[in-house]
C-alpha positions as CSV (number, residue, x, y, z in Angstrom):
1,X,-56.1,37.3,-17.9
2,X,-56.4,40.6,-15.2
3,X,-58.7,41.6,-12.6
4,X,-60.8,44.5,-13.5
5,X,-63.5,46.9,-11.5
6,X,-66.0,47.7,-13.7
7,X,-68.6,51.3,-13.0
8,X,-71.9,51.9,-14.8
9,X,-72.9,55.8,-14.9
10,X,-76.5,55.9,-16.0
11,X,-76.4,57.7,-19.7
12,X,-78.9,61.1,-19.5
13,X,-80.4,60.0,-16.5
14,X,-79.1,62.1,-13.2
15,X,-80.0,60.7,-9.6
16,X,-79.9,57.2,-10.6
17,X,-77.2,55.1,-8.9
18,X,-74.1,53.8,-10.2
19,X,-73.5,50.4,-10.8
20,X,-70.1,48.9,-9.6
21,X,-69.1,45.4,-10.8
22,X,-66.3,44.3,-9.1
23,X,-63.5,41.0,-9.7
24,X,-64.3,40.4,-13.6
25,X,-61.6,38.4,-15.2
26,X,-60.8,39.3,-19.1
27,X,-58.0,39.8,-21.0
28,X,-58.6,43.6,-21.8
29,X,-60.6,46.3,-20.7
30,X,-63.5,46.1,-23.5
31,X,-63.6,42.4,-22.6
32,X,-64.3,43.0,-19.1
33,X,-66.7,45.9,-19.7
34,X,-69.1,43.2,-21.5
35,X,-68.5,40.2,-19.2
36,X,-69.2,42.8,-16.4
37,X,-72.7,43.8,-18.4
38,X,-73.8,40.1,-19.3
39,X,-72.9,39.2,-15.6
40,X,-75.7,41.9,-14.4
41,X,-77.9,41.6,-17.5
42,X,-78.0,45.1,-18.5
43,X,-77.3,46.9,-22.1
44,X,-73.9,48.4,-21.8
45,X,-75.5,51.2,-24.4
46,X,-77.0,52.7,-22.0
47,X,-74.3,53.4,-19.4
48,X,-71.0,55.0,-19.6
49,X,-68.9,52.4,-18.7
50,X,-65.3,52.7,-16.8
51,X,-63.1,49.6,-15.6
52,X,-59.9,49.7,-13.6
53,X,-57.5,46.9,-13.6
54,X,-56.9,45.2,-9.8
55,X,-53.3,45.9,-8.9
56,X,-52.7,43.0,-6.1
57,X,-50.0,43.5,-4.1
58,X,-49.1,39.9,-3.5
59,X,-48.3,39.6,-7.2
60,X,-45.3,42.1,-6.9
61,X,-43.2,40.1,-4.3
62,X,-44.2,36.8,-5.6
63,X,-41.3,37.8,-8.8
């Protein structure tokens, strides 16, 4: 399991805000795009969708 940041650009609609969705757990990045959509209760059709994995720095030096 990672650590993703998930962002929401409204689809067709300009002005309207972004939506970030931060600290999702899933294994992939399509996994975390729906947790991340289910979590907020919105249609992931209608936004663009981006998620970053969480690079923690604590993890490097723990090796």
């Amino acid at each position: 399991m990672h650590e993703w940041n998930v962002d929401f650009e409204p689809r067709g609609k300009r002005g309207q805000p972004w939506l970030r969705v931060e600290g999702i757990r899933a294994s992939d990045r399509n996994a975390a795009i729906l947790a991340a959509a289910a979590q907020e209760h919105i249609n992931a059709a209608q936004y663009k969708a981006r998620a970053s994995r969480v690079s923690h720095p604590a993890a490097k030096d723990s090796g």
